[in-house]
N, C-alpha and C positions, 0 to 999 in steps of 0.2 A: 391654588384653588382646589377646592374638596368637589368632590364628586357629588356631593351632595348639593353644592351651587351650581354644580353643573344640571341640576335635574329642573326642570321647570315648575312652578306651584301647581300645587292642585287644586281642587275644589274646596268649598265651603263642607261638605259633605265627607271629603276625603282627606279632610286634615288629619285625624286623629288617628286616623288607619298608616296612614304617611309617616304621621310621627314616631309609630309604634313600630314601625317598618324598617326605617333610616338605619339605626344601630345596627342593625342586621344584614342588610344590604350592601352597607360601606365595609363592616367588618369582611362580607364575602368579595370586592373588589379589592379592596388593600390585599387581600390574602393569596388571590388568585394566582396560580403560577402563570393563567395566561394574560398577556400583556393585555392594557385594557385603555382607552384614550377615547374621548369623548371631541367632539367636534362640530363647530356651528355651521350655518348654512354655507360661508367661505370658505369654509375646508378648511379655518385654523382650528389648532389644537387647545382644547378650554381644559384638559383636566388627562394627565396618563399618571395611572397607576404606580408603584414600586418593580412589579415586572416590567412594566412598560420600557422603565427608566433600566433595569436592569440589561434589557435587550441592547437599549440603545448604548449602554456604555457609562465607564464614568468616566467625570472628569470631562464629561460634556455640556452645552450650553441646555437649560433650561425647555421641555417641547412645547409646554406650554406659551401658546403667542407663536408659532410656527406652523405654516402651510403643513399639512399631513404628506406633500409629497414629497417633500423635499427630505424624506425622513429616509424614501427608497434612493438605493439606486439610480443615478443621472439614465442609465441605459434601458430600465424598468420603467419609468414615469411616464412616459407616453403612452405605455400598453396601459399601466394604473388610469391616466387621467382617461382612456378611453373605455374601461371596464367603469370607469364611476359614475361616467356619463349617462353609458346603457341603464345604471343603475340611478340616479336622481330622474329620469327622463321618461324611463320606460319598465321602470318599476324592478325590471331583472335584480336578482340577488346577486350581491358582491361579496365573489370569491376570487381570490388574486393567490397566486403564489410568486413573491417577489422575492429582493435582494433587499437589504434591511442596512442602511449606512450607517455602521458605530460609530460611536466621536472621534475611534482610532481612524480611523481610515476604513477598517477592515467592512468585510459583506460578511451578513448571516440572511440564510435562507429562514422568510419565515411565510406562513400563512394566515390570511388576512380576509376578516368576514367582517359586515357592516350590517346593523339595523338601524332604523330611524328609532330616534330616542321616542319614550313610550309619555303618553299626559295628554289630558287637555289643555288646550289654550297655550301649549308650549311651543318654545321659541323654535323655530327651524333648527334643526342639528342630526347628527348620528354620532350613536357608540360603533367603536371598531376592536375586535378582538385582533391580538398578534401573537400567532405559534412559533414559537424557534423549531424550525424541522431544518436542522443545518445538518445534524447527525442521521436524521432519515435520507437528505440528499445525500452526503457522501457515502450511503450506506448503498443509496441508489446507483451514485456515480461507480463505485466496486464493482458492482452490482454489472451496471452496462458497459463495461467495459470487459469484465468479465466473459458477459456475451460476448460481443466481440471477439473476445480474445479466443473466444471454444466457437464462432461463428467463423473467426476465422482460418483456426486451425481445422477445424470440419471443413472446411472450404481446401483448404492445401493437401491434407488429408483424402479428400475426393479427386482431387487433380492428379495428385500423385497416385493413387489406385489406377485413376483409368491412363494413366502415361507410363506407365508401367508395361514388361513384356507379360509379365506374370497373368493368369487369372485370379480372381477372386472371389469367394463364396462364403457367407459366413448364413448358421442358423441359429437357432433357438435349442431349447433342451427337447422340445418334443419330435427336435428335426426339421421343423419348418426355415426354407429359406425367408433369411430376413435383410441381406442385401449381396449385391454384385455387381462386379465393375463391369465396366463396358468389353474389358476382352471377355469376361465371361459371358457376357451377354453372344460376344458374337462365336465361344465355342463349343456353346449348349443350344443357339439358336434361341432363345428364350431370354425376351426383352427384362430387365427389372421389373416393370410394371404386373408382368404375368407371372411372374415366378414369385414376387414376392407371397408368401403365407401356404405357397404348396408345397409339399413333401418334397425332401431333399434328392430320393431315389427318382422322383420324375424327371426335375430339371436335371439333375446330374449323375446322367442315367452310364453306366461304366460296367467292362463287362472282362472278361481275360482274354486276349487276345490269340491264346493259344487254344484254348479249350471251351469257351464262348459261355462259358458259365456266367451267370452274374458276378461282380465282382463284392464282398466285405466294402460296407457304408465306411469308411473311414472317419466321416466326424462321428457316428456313434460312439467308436472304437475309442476315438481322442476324448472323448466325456467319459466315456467309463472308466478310461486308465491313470484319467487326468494328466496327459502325456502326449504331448508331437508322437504321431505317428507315419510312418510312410504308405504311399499307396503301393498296391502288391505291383510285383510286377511285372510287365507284359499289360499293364492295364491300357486299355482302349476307352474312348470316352466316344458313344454314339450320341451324334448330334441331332438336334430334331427333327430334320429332313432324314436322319436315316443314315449319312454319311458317318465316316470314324474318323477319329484323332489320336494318335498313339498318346498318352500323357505318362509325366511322372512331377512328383513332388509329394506334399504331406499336408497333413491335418493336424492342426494345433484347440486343445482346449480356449473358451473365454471363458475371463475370472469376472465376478462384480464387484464393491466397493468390499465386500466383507471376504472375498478369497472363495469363494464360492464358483462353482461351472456354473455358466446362465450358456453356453452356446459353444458352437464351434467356429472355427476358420479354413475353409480348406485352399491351399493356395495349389496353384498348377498349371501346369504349361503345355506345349503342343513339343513333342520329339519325333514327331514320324520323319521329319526330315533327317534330322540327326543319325536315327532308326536305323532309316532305309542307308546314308551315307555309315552306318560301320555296320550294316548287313554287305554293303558294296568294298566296304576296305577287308571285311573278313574275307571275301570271297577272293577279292584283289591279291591277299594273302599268301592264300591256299592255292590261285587257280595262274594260269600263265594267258598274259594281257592279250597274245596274238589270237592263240586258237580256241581259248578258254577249256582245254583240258588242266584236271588240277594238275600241279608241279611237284616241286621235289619232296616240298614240307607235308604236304597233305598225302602224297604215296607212300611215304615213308611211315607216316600213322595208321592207314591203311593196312600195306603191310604187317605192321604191328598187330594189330588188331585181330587181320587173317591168320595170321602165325598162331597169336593165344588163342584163338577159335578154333585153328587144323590140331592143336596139341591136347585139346580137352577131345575133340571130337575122333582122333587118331588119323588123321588125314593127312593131303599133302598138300603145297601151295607152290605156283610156278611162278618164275619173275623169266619177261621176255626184253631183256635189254637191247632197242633197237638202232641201225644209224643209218641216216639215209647218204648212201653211196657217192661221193664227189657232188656232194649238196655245194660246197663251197664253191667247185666251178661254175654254177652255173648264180650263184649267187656273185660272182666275181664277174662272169660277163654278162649276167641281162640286170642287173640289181638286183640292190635290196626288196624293189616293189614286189619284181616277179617271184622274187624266193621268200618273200611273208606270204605272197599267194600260193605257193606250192606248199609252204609249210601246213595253210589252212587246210588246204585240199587235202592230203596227205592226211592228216587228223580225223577228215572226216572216212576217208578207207580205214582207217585203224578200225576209227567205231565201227562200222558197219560190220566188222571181220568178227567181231567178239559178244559176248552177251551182256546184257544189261547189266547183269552182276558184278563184272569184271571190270576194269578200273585200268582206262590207257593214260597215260602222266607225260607230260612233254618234260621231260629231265632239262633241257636246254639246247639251244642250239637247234641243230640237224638230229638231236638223241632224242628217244622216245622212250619210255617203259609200257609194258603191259601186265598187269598183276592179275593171272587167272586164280581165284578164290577157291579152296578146298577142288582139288581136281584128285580122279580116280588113281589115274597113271600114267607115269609121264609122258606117253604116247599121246595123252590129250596136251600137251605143250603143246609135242612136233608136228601134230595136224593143224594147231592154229597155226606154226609157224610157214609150214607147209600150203596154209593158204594163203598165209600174206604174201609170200613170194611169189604164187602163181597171182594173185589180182594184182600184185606189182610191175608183171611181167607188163601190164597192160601202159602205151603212154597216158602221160599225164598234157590236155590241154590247157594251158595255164596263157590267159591274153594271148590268145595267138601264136602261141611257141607247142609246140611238141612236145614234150620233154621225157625223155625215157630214164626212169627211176628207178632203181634196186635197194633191197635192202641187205644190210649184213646184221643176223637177230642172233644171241648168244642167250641161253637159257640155262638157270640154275632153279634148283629146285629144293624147299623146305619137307624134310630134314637132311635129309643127302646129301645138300653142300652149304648146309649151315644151319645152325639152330639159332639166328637173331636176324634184323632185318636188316642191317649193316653187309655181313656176313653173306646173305644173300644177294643184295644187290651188288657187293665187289666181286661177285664171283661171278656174275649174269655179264657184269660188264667185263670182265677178262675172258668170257667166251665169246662175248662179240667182236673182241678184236684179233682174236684165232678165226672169228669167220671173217674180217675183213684180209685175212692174213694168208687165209686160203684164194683168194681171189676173187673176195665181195660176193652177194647174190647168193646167198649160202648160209643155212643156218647151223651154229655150234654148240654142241651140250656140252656144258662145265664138267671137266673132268681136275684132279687134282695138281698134275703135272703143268698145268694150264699155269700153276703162280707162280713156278720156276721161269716160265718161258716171259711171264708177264715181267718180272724184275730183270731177264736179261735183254728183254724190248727197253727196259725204261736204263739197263748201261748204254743200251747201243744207241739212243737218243740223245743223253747225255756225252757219249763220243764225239756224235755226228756234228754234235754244235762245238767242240772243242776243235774237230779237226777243219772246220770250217776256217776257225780264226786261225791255227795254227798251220794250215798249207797242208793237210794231211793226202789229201785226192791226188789220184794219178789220175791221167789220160792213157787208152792204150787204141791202137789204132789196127783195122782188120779189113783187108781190101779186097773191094767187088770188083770182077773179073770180067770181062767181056769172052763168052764160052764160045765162043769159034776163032777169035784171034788172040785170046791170051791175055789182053793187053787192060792192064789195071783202069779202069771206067773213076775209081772213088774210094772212100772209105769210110766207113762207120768210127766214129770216136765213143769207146765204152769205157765208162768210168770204172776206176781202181778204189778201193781206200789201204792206205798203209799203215793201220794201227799199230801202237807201238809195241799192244800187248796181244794182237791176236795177228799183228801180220796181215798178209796182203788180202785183202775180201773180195770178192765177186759181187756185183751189183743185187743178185737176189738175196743177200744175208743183210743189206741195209736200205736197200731204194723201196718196200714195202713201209720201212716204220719211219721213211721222212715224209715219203706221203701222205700216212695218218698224222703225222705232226705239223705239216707244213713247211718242213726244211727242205722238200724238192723242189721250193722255188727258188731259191738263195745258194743251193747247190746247181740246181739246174741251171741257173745264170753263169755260175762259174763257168761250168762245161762250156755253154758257147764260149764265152770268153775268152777263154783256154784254146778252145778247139780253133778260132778266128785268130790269135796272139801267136801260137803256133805255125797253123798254115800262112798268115802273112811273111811271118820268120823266114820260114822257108822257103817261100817267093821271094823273098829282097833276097836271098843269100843265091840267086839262080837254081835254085833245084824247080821243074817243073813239077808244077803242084797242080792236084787232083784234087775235083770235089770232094770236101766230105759231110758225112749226116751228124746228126745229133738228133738224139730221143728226145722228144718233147713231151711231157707229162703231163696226163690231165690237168691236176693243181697248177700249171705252170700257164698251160694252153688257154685256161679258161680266169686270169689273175686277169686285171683292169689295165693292170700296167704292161703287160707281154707287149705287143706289138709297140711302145713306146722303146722298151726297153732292148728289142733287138734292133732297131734304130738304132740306141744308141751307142750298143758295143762294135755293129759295123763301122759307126764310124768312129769313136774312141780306137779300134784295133787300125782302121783304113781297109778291112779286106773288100774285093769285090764282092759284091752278092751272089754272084752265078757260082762261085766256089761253095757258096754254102747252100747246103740241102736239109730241110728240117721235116724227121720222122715221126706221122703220128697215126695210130692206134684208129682201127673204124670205130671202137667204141666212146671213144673219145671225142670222134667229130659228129656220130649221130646220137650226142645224145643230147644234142640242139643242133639241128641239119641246117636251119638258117640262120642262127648265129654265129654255125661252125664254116658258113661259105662267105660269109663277111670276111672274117677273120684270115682267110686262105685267099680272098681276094685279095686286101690287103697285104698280106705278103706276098704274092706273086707281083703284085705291083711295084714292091720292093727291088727285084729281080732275081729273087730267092726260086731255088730246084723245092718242089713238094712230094712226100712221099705217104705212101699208108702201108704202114709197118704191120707186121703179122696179118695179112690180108686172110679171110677166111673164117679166123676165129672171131669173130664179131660179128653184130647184125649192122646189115649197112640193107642201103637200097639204091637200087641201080639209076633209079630217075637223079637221088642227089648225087650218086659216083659218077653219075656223065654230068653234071652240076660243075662240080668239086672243079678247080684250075688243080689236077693234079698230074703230075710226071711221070710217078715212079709208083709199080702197084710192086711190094716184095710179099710174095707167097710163102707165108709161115712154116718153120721147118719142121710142124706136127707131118705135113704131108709128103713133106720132101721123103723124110725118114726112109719111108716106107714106100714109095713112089714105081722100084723097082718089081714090088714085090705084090704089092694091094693092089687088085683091079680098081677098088674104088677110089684110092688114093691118086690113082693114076689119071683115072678121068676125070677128077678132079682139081687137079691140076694142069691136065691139059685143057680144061675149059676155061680155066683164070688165062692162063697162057692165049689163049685165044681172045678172051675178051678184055685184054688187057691192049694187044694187037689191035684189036680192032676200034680202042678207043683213043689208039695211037697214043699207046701209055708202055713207058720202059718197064718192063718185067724181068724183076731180081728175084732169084732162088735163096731163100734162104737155108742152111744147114747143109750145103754140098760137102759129103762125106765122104761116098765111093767113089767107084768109078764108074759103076750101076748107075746110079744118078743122073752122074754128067753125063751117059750117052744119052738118057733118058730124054734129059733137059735140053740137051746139044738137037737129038730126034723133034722133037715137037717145037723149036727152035726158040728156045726160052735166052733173052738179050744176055743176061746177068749173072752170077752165081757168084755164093759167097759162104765160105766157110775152111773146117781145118784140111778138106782137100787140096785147099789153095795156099789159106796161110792162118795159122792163130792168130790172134790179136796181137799186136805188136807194141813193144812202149814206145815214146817218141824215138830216142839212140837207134834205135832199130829200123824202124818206122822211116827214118831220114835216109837212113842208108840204101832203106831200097827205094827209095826215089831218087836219090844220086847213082843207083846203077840202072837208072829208065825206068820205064813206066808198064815193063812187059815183066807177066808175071810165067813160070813155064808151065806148061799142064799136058796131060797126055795128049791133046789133040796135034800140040803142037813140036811135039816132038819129030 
């Protein structure tokens, strides 16, 4: 059928206008590239076009004589038959975009408009135009999926910014912020919403944390240089309450499609934590965890420092290398708690002793340094040194203990005894141990000769631990006298060393540098040992045997293990306890008076004799010596000496004498020489006496011998 039977007759009047029309009309439907189909009041198809037919396919059945729905999509048709209905029914215009069923099988997207065919007295029907828009939908479909695909990446994109540790901030070229994630949001205090389109200096307002300057905009910076840049820094980032945030990170240029800056990025983080934790490792570094005076690394720079400073300026600089006096004993009998608290304590006398300028360093340990900076003359050393000793003089209450402290300070001085800071501190420290050398409590100026004495302290250390393993110690034995019967009371056992290159030694050429080292406890054990191994010997073998003493050493008296440890050798040896007598120093017992009466009660418990050896020369107090469970008071033989001859000596002696009586305590002379003396001592009727008047020291061969010819020793009384 022609589309021209498709059209209905016209009039009488419009014949000739129609027939002059047709040619022209049909020529414009044949030609049309859009599909063109005519259709009667049942919706079949009377007349499609050559596109028509094109759409639908070849090699398909005829449309002509075909429902017009059947032409869409099965899946389409219901929305068609209901878009056609609005439109025969209620006049609405019909526009449909469907699915278009080829004769292959295949779908083509097309668009589909309807009018009612135009005439009088014509039969029921409509034309329907058909667009192939198959290349506009899949251009759509790209198209929306595309979105999608930048919908969703902007979506992942957003999650990821704000799940992130980092902040973010990006702007525009004129500087306006133009987005920010949620950490930024919360570390400028400024929501997205308000910050977007205001100037980047307000939301992200940053300042130098040193100098409080403002700080260089850094996305400017990254747009001008077209270049990642870092933020300076020390930079601080002031939050909108007003709060800071230490930050760091950078600022990167954005490019647009053409390579072009449209904007910047600035990304950043919070590091005040981080900050403040290596402000606190620096410090941890530099300074010592207990007392927080700096240490060795940061005096040492100091030092340095002062030194290039005294040598521009022509000055001098002091080093005061200090050690606090049998720190170890008391760190050995009350703990470690109570000697980190005396250590504290102790640190804070230092400071207060010095001037701000000046720099006290805990070298380690019980060692302290003090670096006086650019001083006049070295008289201003020995005044400072000179006051620590007097404010040390003073106790230390530390938890409830007493504790009586000294120091031994050794002081060298830049240039004089050395021109580096090494130089100087080995020299500071070899004068503090000349003043522990001298008898503690005492300070020593570096002199030269100090580094010969230093390397022949550090042979006789090394000896001391050789002759230890190799049996090198003698014992030698020297007996206390009963001065009005003669008759031998006990003996002191004093240690020998038999080196094999220097020969026999006297206990004052090496009992000082085992004490600074700590071999007078390893030594001092022996002694008992020896001295218990010994006299047991000479019990089983029937020689009537005499108490004897042993010295007992600060380092020894105040170790954790003492009182375990003479337990053990009594009874490892089997001697009784009443044979053994152990002598100790007043300074040694008050310098913890009630730790020091624990420890005396305990042995007396034992069944051990107690003695306080060199009485006089120490500070003691009478309330703890009537305390003390002690036996034996021996009167130091400074006094004896001279006893004959010194009024003061003498009434001084005669008062120990008497209040040793009176506390019904055995009173031994030490150092009986003449014969001055012993009348003296025999006069004011002193129990004891003991020295070369009676008998030298003796080795054991010896020693045995006179206790196998009895127990009486002759002396002029008794003659």
């Amino acid at each position: 059928m022609t589309m021209q039977s498709a059209i209905p007759p016209a009039g009488e009047d419009g014949a000739d206008s129609r027939e002059d029309a047709e040619p022209y009309f049909q020529a414009l439907v044949e030609t049309s590239p859009l599909g063109i189909f005519a259709i009667d009041a049942q919706g079949i198809c009377v007349y499609a076009n050559p596109s028509c037919c094109r759409i639908a396919g070849p090699g398909g059945e005829p449309l002509e004589g075909c429902d017009w729905h059947h032409f869409l999509c099965p899946e389409d048709r219901l929305q068609a038959s209901a878009a056609w209905t609005a439109t025969t029914q209620q006049g609405i215009p019909f526009r449909l975009e469907a699915r278009w069923l080829c004769a292959d099988g295949s779908l083509s997207w097309v668009r589909l408009n309807a009018a009612v065919l135009p005439g009088a007295n014509c039969r029921p029907g409509h034309v329907l135009t058909v667009e192939d828009i198959s290349d506009r939908k899949a251009a759509d479909e790209v198209l929306r999926l595309a979105e999608e695909a930048l919908f969703a990446e902007k979506e992942r994109a957003q999650v990821t910014l704000n799940s992130i540790g980092d902040a973010v901030l990006t702007t525009d070229m004129p500087g306006k912020v133009t987005y920010m994630n949620l950490v930024a949001e919360k570390m400028t205090g400024w929501s997205r919403a308000e910050a977007l389109g205001r100037p980047l200096a307000e939301v992200f307002h940053i300042v130098n944390g040193l100098t409080r300057e403002v700080a260089a905009d850094p996305a400017r910076r990254a747009m001008a240089e077209d270049r990642t840049v870092e933020l300076a820094t020390d930079c601080v980032l002031v939050h909108r309450d007003g709060s800071e945030s230490s930050i760091e990170d950078s600022a990167a240029p954005i490019h647009n499609r053409d390579g072009r800056v449209s904007g910047a990025v600035i990304v950043f983080h919070d590091v005040s934590e981080s900050r403040a934790m290596a402000a606190r490792m620096s410090h941890l570094a530099h300074h010592d965890f207990l007392t927080g005076l700096p240490n060795r690394a940061l005096l040492t720079e100091r030092l340095s420092q002062a030194i290039g400073l005294a040598r521009r300026r022509h000055k001098q600089v002091a080093l005061l290398f200090l050690d606090v006096d049998y720190f170890k004993h008391i760190n050995d009998s009350l703990g470690h708690r109570i000697g980190d608290l005396l250590l504290q304590a102790l640190a804070e006398r230092l400071i207060a002793c010095v001037r701000t300028t000046d720099t006290v360093c805990r070298q380690g340990g019980d060692e302290f340094v003090i670096l006086l900076s650019e001083v006049e003359h070295i008289d201003d050393a020995t005044r400072v040194a000179e006051k620590l000793l007097q404010v040390f003089s003073l106790p230390q209450l530390i938890d409830g203990h007493e504790l009586h402290v000294t120091l031994s300070i050794g002081i060298s001085v830049y240039p004089d005894d050395g021109d580096n800071a090494e130089a100087v501190m080995q020299n500071a420290d070899t004068a503090m141990y000349h003043a522990k050398a001298r008898g503690r409590n005492n300070c020593q100026l570096f002199r030269p000769e100090m580094n010969t004495r230093a390397v022949q302290r550090q042979f006789i250390e090394s000896g001391l631990r050789r002759a230890l393993k190799q049996g090198e110690f003698l014992l030698y034995y020297q007996p206390k006298i009963d001065l009005h019967s003669g008759t031998m009371t006990g003996a002191e056992a004093l240690i020998r060393w038999q080196d094999p290159q220097l020969g026999l030694m006297q206990p004052a050429q090496f009992v000082p540098i085992a004490e600074e080292s700590g071999l007078i406890v390893p030594i001092g054990r022996w002694v008992m040992r020896e001295a218990c191994r010994q006299l047991k010997a000479w019990q089983d073998a029937g020689l009537l045997a005499v108490p004897v003493s042993v010295n007992i050493s600060a380092v020894e008296f105040r170790h954790k293990s003492f009182l375990e440890g003479v337990a053990l050798i009594l009874s490892e040896t089997g001697l009784s306890p009443e044979l053994l007598e152990l002598e100790l120093t007043e300074s040694i017992l008050m310098q913890d008076a009630e730790a020091s009466a624990l420890v005396l009660t305990a042995l007396k418990r034992m069944g051990m004799q107690l003695a306080i050896d060199d009485f006089g020369t120490g500070y003691s107090s009478l309330s703890y010596l009537k305390r003390f469970p002690i036996d034996t008071l021996k009167i130091d033989q400074s006094f004896v000496h001279d006893v004959a001859t010194d009024a003061d000596d003498a009434t001084i002696v005669s008062a120990m004498i008497g209040m040793g009586r009176s506390l019904k305590q055995r009173v031994v002379a030490e150092g009986v020489e003449t014969l001055e003396q012993l009348a003296f001592l025999r006069a004011h009727q002193c129990h004891d006496g003991q020295g070369f008047q009676f008998s030298q020291p003796l080795c054991a061969e010896d020693f045995r011998r006179l206790l196998g010819s009895g127990t009486r020793v002759t002396t002029p009384h008794s003659q």
